[in-house]
VOPAGU-2260 file (C-alpha; in pm, 1 decimal, decimal comma):
REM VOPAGU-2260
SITE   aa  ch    i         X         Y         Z
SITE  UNK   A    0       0,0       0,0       0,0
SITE  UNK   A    1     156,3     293,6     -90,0
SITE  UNK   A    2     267,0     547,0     206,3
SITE  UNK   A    3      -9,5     848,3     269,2
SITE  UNK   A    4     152,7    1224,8     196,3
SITE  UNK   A    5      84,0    1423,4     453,3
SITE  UNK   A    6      74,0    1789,2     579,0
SITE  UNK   A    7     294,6    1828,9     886,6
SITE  UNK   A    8     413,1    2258,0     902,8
SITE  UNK   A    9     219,5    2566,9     740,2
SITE  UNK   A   10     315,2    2937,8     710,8
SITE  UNK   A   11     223,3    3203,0     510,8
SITE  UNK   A   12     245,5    3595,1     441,7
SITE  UNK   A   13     -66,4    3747,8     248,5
SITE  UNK   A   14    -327,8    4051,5     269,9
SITE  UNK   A   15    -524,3    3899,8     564,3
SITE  UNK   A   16    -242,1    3829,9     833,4
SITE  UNK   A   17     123,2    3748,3     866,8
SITE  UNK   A   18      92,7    3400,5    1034,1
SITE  UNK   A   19    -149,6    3145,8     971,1
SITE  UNK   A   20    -357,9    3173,4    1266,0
SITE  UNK   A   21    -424,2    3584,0    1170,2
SITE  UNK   A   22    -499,8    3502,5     822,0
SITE  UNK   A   23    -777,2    3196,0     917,0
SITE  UNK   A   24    -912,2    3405,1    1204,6
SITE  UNK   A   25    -979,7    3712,2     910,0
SITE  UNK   A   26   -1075,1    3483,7     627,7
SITE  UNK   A   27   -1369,7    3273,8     899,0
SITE  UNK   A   28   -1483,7    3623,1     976,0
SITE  UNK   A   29   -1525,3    3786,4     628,6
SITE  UNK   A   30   -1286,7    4028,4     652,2
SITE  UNK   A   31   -1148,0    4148,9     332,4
SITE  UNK   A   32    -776,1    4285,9     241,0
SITE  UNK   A   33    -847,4    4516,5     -34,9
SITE  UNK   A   34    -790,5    4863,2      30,2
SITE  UNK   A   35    -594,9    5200,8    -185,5
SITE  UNK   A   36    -296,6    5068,9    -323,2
SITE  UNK   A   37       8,4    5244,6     -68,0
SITE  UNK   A   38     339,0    5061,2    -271,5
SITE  UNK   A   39     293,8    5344,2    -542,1
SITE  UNK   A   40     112,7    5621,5    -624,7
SITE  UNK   A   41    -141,8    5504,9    -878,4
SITE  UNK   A   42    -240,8    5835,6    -925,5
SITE  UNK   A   43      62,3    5985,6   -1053,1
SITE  UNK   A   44      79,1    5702,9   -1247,4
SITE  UNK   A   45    -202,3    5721,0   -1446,7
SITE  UNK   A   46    -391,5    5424,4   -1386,9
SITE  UNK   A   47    -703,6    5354,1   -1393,2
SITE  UNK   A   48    -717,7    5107,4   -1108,6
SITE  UNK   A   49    -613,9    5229,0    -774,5
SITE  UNK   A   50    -707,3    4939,3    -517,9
SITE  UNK   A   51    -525,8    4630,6    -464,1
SITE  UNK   A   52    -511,5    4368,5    -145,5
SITE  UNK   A   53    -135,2    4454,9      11,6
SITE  UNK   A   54      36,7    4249,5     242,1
SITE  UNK   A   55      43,5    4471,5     575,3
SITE  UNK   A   56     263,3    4594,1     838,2
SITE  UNK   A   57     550,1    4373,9     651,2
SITE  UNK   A   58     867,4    4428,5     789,2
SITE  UNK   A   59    1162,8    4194,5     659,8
SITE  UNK   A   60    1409,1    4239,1     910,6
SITE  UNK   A   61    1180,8    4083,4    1138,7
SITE  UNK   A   62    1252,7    3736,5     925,8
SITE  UNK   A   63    1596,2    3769,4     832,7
SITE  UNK   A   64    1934,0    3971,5     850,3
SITE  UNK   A   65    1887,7    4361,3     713,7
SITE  UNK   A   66    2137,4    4322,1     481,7
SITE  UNK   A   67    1987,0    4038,1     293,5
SITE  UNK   A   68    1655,8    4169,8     322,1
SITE  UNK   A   69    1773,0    4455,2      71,1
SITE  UNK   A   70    1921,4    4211,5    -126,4
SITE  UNK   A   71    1603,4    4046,3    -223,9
SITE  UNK   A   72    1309,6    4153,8    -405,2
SITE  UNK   A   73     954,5    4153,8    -197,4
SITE  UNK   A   74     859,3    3816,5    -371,2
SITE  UNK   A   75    1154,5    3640,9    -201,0
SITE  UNK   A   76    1094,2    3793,5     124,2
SITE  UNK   A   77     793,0    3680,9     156,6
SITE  UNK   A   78     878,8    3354,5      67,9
SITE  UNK   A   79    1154,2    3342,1     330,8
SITE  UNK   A   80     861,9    3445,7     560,2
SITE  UNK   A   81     621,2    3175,7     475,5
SITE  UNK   A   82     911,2    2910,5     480,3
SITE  UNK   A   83    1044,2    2983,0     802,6
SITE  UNK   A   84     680,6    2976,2     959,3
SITE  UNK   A   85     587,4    2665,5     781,7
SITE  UNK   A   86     933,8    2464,5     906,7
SITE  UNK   A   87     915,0    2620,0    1217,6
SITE  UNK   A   88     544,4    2509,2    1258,9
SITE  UNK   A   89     605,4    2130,4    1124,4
SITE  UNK   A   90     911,0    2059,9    1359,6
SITE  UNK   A   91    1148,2    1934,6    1088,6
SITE  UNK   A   92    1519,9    1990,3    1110,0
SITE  UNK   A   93    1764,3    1983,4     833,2
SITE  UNK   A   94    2040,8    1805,5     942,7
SITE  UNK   A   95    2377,2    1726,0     749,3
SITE  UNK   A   96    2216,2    1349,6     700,3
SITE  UNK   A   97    1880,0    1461,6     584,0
SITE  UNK   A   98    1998,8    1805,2     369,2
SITE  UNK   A   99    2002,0    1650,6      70,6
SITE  UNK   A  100    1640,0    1440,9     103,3
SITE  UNK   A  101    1457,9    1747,8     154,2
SITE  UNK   A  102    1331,9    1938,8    -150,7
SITE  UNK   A  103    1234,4    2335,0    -183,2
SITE  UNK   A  104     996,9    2370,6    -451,0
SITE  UNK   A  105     858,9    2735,0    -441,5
SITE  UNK   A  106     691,5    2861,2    -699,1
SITE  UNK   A  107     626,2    3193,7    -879,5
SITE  UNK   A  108     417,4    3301,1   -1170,4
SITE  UNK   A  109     639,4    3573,4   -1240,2
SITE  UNK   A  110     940,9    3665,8   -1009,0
SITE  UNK   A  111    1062,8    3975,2    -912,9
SITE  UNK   A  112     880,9    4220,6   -1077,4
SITE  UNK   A  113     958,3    4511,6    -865,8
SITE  UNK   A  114    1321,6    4505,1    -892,6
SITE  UNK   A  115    1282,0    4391,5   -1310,1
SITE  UNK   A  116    1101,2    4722,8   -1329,8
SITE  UNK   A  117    1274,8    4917,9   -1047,1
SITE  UNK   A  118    1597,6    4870,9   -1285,9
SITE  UNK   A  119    1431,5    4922,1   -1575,8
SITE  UNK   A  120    1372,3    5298,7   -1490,8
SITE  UNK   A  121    1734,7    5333,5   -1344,8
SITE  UNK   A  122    1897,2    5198,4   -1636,6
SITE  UNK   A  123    1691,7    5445,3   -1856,3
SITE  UNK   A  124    1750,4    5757,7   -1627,1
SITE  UNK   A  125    2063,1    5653,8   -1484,3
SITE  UNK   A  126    2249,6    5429,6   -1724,4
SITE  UNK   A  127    2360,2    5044,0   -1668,1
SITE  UNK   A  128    2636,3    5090,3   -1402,0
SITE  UNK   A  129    2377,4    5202,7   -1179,1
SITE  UNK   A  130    2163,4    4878,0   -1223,0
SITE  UNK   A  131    2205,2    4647,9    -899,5
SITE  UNK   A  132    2480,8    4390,7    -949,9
SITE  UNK   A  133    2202,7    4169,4    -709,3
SITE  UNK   A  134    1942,2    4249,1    -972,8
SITE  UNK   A  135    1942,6    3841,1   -1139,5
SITE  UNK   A  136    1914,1    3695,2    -801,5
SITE  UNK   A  137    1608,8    3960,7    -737,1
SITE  UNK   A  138    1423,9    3915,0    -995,1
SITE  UNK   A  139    1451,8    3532,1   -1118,2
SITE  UNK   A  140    1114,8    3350,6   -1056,8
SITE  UNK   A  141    1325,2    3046,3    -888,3
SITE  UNK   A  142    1432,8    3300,5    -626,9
SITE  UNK   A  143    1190,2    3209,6    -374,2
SITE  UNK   A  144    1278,9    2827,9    -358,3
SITE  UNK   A  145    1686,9    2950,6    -429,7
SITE  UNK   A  146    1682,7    3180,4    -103,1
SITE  UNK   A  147    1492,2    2946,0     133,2
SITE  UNK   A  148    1716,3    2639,1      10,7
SITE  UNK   A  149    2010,7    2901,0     115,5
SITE  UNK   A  150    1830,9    2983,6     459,2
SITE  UNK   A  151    1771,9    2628,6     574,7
SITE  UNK   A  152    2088,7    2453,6     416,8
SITE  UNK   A  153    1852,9    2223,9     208,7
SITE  UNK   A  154    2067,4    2064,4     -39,4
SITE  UNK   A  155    1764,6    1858,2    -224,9
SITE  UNK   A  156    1592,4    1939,5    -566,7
SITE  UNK   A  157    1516,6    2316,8    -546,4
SITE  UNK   A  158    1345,6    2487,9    -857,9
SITE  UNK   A  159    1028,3    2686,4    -941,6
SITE  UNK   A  160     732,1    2580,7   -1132,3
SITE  UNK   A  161     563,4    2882,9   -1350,0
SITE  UNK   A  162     193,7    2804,3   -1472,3
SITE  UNK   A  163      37,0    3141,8   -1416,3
SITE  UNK   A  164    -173,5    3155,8   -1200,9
SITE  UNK   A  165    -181,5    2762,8   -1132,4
SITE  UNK   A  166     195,9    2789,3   -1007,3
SITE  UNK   A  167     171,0    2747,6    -679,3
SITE  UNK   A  168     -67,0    2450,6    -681,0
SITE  UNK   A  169     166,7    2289,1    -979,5
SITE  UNK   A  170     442,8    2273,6    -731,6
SITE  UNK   A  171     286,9    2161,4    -458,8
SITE  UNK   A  172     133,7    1884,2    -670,7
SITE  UNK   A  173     500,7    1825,0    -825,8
SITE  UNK   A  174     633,6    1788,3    -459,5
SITE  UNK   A  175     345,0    1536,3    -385,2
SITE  UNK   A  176     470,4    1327,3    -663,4
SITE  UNK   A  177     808,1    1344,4    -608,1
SITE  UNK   A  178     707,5    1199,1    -277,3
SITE  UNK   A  179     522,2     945,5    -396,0
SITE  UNK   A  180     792,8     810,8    -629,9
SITE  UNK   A  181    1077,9     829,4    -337,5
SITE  UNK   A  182    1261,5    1056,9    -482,8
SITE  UNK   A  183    1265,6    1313,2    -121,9
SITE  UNK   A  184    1168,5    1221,5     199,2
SITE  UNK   A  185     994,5    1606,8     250,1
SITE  UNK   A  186     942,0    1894,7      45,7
SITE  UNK   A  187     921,6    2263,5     122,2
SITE  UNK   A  188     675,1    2341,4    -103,1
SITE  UNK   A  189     421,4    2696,2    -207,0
SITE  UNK   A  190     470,9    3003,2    -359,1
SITE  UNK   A  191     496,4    3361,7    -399,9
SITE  UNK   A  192     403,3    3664,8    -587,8
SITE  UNK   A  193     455,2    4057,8    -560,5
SITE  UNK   A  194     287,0    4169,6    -889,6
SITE  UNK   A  195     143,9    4478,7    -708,7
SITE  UNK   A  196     387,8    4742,5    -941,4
SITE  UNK   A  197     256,8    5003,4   -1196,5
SITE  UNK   A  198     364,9    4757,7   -1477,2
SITE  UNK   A  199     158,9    4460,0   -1343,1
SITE  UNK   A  200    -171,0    4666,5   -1284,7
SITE  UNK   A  201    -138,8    4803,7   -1610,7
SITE  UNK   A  202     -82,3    4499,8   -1764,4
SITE  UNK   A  203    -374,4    4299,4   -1631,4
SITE  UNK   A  204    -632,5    4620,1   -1659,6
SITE  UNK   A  205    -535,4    4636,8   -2028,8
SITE  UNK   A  206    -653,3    4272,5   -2063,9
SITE  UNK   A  207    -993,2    4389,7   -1863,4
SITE  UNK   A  208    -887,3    4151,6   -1583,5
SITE  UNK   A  209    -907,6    4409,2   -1341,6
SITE  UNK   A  210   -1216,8    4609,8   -1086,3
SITE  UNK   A  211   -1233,2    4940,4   -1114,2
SITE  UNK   A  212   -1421,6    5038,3    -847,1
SITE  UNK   A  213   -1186,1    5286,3    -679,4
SITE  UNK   A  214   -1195,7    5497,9    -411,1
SITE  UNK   A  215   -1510,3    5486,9    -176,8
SITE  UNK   A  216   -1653,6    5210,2    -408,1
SITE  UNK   A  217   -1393,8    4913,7    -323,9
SITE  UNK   A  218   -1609,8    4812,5     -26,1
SITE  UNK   A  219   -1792,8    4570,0    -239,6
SITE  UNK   A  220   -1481,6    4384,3    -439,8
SITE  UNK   A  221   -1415,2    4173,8    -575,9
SITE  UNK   A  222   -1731,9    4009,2    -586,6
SITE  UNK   A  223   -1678,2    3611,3    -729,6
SITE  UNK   A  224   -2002,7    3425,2    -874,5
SITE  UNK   A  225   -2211,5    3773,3    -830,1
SITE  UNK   A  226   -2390,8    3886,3   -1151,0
SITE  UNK   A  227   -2210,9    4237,9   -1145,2
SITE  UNK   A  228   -1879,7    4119,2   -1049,7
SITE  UNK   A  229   -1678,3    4365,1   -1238,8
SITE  UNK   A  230   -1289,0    4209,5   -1246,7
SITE  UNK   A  231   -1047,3    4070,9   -1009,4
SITE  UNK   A  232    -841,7    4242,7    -741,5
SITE  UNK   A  233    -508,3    4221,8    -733,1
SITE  UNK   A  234    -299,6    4054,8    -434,7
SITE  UNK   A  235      36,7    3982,1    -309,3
SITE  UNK   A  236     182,2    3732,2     -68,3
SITE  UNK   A  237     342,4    3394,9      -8,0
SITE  UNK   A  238     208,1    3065,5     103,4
SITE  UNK   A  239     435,8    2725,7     185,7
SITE  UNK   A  240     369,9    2380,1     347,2
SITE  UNK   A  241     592,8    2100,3     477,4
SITE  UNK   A  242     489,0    1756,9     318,0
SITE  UNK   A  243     580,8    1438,7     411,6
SITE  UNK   A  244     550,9    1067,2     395,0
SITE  UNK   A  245     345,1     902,1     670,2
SITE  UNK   A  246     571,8     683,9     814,9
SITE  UNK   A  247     837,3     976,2     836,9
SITE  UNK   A  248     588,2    1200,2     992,9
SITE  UNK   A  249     497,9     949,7    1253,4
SITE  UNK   A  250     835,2     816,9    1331,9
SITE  UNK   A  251     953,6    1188,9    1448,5
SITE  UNK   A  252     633,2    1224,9    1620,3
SITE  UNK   A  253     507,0    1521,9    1387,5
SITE  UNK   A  254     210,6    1701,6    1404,3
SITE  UNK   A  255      14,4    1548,6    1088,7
SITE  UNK   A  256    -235,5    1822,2     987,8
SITE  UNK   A  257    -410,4    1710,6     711,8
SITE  UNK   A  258    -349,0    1501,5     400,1
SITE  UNK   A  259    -230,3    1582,1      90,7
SITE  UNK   A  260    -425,0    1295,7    -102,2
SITE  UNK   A  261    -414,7    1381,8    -499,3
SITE  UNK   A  262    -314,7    1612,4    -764,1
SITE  UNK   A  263    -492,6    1669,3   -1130,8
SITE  UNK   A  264    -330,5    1919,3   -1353,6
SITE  UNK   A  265    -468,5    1978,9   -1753,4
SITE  UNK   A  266    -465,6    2233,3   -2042,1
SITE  UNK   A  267    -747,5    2364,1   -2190,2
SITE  UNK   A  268    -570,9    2367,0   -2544,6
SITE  UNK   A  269    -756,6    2699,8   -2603,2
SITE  UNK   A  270    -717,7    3046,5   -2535,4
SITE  UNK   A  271    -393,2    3205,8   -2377,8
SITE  UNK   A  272    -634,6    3405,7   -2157,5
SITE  UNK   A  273    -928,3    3286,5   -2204,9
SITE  UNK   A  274   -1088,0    2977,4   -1992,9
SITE  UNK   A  275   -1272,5    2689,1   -2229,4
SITE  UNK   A  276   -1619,1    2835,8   -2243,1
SITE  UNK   A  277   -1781,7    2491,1   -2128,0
SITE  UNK   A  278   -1474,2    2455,6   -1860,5
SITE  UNK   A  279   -1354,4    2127,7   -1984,5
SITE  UNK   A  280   -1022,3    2129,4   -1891,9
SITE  UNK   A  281   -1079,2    2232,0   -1559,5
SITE  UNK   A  282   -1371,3    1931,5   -1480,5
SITE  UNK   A  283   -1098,8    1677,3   -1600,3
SITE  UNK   A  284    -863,3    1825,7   -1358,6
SITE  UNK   A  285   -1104,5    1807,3   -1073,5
SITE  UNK   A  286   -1169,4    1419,2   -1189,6
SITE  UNK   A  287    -824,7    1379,9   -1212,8
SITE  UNK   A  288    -708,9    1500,7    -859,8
SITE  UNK   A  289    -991,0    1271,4    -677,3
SITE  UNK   A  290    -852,9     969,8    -920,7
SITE  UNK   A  291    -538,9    1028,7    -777,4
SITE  UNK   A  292    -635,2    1106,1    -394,4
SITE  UNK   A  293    -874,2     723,2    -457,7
SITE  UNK   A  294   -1218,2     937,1    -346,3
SITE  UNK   A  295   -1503,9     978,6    -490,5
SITE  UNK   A  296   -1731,0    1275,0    -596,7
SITE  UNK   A  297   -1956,9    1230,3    -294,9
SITE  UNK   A  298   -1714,5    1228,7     -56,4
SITE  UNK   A  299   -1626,2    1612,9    -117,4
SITE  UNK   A  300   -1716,1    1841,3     174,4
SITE  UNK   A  301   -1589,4    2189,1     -12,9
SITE  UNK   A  302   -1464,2    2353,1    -299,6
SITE  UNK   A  303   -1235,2    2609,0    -297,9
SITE  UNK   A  304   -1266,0    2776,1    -592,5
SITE  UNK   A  305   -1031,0    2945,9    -814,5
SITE  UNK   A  306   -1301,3    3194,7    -866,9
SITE  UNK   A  307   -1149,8    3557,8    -938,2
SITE  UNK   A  308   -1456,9    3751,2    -966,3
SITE  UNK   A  309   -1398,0    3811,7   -1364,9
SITE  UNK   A  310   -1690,2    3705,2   -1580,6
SITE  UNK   A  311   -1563,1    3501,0   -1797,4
SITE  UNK   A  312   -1368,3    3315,4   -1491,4
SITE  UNK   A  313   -1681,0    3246,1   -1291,5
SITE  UNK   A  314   -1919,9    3136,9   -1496,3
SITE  UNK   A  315   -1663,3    2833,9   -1654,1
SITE  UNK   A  316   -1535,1    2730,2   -1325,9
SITE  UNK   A  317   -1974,5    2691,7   -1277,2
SITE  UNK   A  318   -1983,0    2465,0   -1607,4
SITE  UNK   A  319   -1649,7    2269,1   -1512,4
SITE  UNK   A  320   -1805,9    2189,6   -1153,5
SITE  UNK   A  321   -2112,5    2120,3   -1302,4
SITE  UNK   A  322   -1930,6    1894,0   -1609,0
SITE  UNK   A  323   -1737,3    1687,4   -1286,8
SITE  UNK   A  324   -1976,4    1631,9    -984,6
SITE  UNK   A  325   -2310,0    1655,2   -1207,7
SITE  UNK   A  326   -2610,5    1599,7   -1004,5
SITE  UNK   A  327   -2403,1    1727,8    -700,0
SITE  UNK   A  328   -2308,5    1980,4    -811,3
SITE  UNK   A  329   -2540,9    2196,5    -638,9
SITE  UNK   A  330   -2487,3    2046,8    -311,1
SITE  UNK   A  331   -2134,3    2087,4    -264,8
SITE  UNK   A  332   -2058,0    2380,1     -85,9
SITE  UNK   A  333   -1806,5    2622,2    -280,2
SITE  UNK   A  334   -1622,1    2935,0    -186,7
SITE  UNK   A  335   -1382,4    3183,5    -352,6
SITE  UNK   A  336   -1145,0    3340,9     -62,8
SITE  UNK   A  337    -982,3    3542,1    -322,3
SITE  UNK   A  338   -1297,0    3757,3    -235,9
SITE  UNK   A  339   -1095,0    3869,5      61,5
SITE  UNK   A  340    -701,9    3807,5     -53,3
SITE  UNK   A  341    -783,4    3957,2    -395,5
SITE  UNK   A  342    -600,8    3755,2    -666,3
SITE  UNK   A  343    -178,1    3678,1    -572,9
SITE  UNK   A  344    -152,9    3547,7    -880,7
SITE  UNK   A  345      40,3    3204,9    -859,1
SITE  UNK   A  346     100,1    3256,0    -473,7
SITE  UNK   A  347    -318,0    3226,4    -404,8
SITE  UNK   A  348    -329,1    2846,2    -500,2
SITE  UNK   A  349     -85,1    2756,1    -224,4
SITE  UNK   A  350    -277,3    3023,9      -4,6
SITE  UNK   A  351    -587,5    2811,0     -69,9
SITE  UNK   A  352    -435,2    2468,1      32,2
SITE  UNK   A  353    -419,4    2651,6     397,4
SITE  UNK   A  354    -769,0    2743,4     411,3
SITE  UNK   A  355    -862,2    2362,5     296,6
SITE  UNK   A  356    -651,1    2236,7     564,0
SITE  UNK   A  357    -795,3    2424,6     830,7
SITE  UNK   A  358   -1161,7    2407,0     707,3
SITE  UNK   A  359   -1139,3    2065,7     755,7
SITE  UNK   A  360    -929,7    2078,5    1116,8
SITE  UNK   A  361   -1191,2    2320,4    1247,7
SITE  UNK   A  362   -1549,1    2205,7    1088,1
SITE  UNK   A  363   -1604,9    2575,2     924,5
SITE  UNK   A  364   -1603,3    2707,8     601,6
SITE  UNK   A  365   -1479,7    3040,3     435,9
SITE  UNK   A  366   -1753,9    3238,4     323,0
SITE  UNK   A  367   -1755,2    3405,8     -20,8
SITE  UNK   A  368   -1793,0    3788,2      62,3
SITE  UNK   A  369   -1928,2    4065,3    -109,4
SITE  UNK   A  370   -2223,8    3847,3    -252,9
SITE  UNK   A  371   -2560,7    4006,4    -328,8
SITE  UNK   A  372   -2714,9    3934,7    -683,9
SITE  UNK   A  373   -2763,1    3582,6    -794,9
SITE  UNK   A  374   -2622,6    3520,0   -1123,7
SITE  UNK   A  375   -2814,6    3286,3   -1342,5
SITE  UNK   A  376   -2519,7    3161,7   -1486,5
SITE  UNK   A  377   -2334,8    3075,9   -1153,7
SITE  UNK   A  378   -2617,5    2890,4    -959,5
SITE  UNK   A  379   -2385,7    2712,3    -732,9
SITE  UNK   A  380   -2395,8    2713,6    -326,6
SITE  UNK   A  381   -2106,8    3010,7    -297,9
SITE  UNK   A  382   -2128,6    3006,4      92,6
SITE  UNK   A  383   -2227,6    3392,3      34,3
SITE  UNK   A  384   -2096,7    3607,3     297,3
SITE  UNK   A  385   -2077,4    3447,6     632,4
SITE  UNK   A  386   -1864,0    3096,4     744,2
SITE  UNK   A  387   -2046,8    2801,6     771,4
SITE  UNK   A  388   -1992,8    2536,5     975,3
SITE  UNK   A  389   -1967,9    2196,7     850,5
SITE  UNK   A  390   -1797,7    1850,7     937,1
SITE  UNK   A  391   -1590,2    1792,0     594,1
SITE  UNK   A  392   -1343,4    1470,6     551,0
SITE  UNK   A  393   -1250,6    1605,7     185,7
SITE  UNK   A  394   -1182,9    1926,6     -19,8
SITE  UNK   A  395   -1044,9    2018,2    -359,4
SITE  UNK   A  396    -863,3    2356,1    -493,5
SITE  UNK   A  397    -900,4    2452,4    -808,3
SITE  UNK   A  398    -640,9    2724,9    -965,7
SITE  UNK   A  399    -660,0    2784,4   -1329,0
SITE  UNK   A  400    -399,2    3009,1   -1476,8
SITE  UNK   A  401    -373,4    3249,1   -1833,4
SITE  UNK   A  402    -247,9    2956,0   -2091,4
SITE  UNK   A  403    -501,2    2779,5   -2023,4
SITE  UNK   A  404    -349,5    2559,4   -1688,5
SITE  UNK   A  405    -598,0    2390,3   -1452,1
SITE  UNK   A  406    -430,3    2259,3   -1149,7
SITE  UNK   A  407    -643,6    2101,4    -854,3
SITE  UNK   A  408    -520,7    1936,1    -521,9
SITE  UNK   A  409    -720,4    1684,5    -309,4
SITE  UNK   A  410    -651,4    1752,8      81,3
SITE  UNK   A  411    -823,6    1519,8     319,9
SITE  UNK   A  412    -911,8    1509,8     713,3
SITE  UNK   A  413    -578,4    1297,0     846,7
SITE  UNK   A  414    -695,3    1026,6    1092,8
């Protein structure tokens, strides 16, 4: 019989808290992380959105030396941050005889995009001699898993998975098979993302990603599976677990938190922005991660849903639930959190692999805020606006990313 992977540390830095225990506490109560954007003065620069969900009260020195905080862009600090929580959490020490058993795989959609852009500008006002020499290790997307390998002395495969907005969950599902084939014995495994930068607003508001509601109007966004839902909200932050085998776990007398029981991932071979209209490829992913956790439809408790709030998002994430539990469909219960984080790109699927965990610890379920009109296209139970509670023994993530990647893991109740 092949050895359970399980869930034995998690840490994470993200709009709602700097800990796990803040962030759960302000996602159960429906508080939401979206507020003016502070980083840079949207204003000034021109742009037409000016809200975004920051990380807050972030200060780097309090997770590593102020020297090397300056050396790394915001993406790595934050994944740093989440590491160090997550290890410290799961009780694991890297020892000379375990180093190189242990795996980092910490994911990033896109790296560091401050310090890409940051330079950018200098080298334009300033010239190229007053780019950083530390600007390569800032902004690579493998940073992230590079750094924390560094801080820990883990000497097992280290690299970065990019998928969009599916990178996080990629890696984690990557580490889980890794696992399963013997090839580590643990993995430090999540991701991070600091798109919050005049470039990356731009970017996704000129592809009519974004909410616009600025000002006194952000109360109400994003607002996932409502009929006006207007656009996602951008978010920042880092999420990262500790997985391990079983028998490991049990024979250093870990904590076991959950299981990590299966991993789907597909493509939907159609649009590079675009989901498939009838959400194809993300049902087979969904089928695909409960293949490979051995469960079947009926035995999951919650969804949580990649659901961004844009309308072309919602309403094919609907049809691709719809396409893989059929009948009950309508009875599981399914909530988008990213109605409080906003969107952190391919940090948020990691992020969401907390929230599963703990739903299922704690018998209560995230609600989806900001809910108020029923769309007819996105008929689904959305948990609107308050937690629920509710004895689960199974939940699925789903994170979908621009290229058309559908990634969904399986985490179920350890016993």
């Amino acid at each position: 019989m092949q050895d359970r992977i399980v869930i034995t540390g998690m840490g994470t830095v993200n709009p709602l808290g700097l800990n796990v225990q803040e962030s759960w506490e302000n996602v159960i109560a429906g508080k939401s992380g979206v507020g003016p954007i502070t980083l840079f003065d949207s204003h000034a620069a021109k742009l037409q959105v000016h809200i975004a969900a920051e990380v807050k009260n972030f200060n780097p020195e309090n997770f590593m030396d102020a020297r090397e905080a300056r050396r790394r862009d915001r993406f790595e600090q934050f994944a740093v941050a989440a590491a160090k929580e997550a290890i410290s959490n799961s009780g694991l020490q890297v020892t000379d005889a375990n180093s190189g058993r242990i795996g980092v795989i910490i994911s990033s959609a896109i790296g560091g995009l401050h310090s890409l852009q940051e330079a950018i500008l200098t080298n334009h006002k300033e010239g190229p001699r007053k780019v950083s020499p530390f600007l390569i290790p800032m902004l690579m997307a493998n940073g992230g898993a590079g750094m924390t390998a560094i801080e820990f002395g883990i000497k097992g495969p280290c690299f970065s998975v990019a998928s969009a907005c599916a990178s996080g969950a990629d890696g984690i599902g990557t580490a889980l098979m890794m696992l399963r084939t013997g090839m580590i014995d643990a993995a430090v495994t999540g991701a991070a993302e600091t798109t919050i930068t005049t470039t990356g607003v731009a970017a996704f508001d000129r592809v009519g990603a974004m909410s616009r509601r600025n000002n006194d109007e952000y109360s109400m966004t994003p607002q996932p599976f409502d009929k006006n839902r207007d656009g996602l909200v951008m978010g920042e932050g880092a999420a990262v677990i500790v997985l391990e085998r079983e028998t490991d776990a049990k024979a250093r007398g870990a904590n076991i938190l959950a299981e990590l029981a299966g991993y789907g991932a597909t493509a939907d071979a159609f649009h590079v922005t675009a989901p498939h209209e009838h959400g194809a490829g993300g049902a087979a992913a969904m089928r695909m991660a409960l293949s490979s956790a051995q469960a079947n439809i009926d035995e999951v408790g919650y969804i949580n849903a990649h659901g961004t709030g844009t309308s072309l998002n919602d309403q094919a994430e609907t049809r691709a639930v719809k396409a893989a539990f059929g009948d009950l469909a309508k009875k599981v219960p399914i909530s988008s959190t990213k109605s409080m984080t906003g969107h952190m790109m391919g940090a948020t699927g990691a992020l969401e692999v907390l929230f599963c965990v703990n739903a299922i610890r704690e018998g209560i379920l995230p609600p989806t805020i900001h809910y108020e009109t029923p769309d007819p296209e996105c008929d689904l139970d959305y948990i609107p606006n308050k937690a629920r509670e509710a004895k689960i023994s199974l939940a699925i993530s789903n994170a979908f990313g621009f290229g058309g990647h559908n990634a969904v893991l399986a985490i179920r109740k350890y016993s």
